[in-house]
C-alpha positions in Angstrom: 55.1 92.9 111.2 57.8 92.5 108.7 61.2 92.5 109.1 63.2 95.8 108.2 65.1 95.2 104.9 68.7 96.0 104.8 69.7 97.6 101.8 72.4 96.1 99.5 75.1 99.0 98.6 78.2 98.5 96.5 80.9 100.5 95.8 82.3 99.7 92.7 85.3 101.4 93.0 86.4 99.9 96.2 85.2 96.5 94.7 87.8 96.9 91.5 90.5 97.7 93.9 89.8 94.9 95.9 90.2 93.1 92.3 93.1 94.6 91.3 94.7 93.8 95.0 94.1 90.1 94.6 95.6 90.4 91.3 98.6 91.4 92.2 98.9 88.9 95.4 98.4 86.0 93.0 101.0 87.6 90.6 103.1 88.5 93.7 102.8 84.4 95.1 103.8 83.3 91.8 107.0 84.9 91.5 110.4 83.5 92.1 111.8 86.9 93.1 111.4 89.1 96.3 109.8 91.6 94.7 107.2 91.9 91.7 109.4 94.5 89.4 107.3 97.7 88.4 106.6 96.4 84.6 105.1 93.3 86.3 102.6 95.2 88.1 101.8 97.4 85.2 101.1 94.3 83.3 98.8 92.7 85.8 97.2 96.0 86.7 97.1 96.3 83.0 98.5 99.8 82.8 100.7 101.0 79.8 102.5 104.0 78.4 99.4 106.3 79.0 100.6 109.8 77.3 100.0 112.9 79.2 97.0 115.1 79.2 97.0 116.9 76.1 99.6 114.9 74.3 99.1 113.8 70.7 
């Protein structure tokens, strides 16, 4: 008798956050300050100016 197979799930949206987490604890370690300042984690969350729904 074989072995039951375990199936392999991902969630790919936890998987990016955990991504985006690390990111920002590198970025965080590497900083001189207490605190990373909000346009720091923009830029390593890569986030800009996004205009607002219906904007043009």
């Amino acid at each position: 008798m074989a072995p039951p197979s375990t199936p392999t799930v991902q969630d790919h949206v936890a998987l990016a956050e955990i991504e985006l987490c690390g990111e920002l604890m590198i970025a965080a370690s590497a900083t001189d300050g207490e605190r990373l300042s909000a346009d720091r984690i923009d830029e390593v969350l890569n986030v800009g100016n996004v205009p607002a729904p219906g904007a043009h």
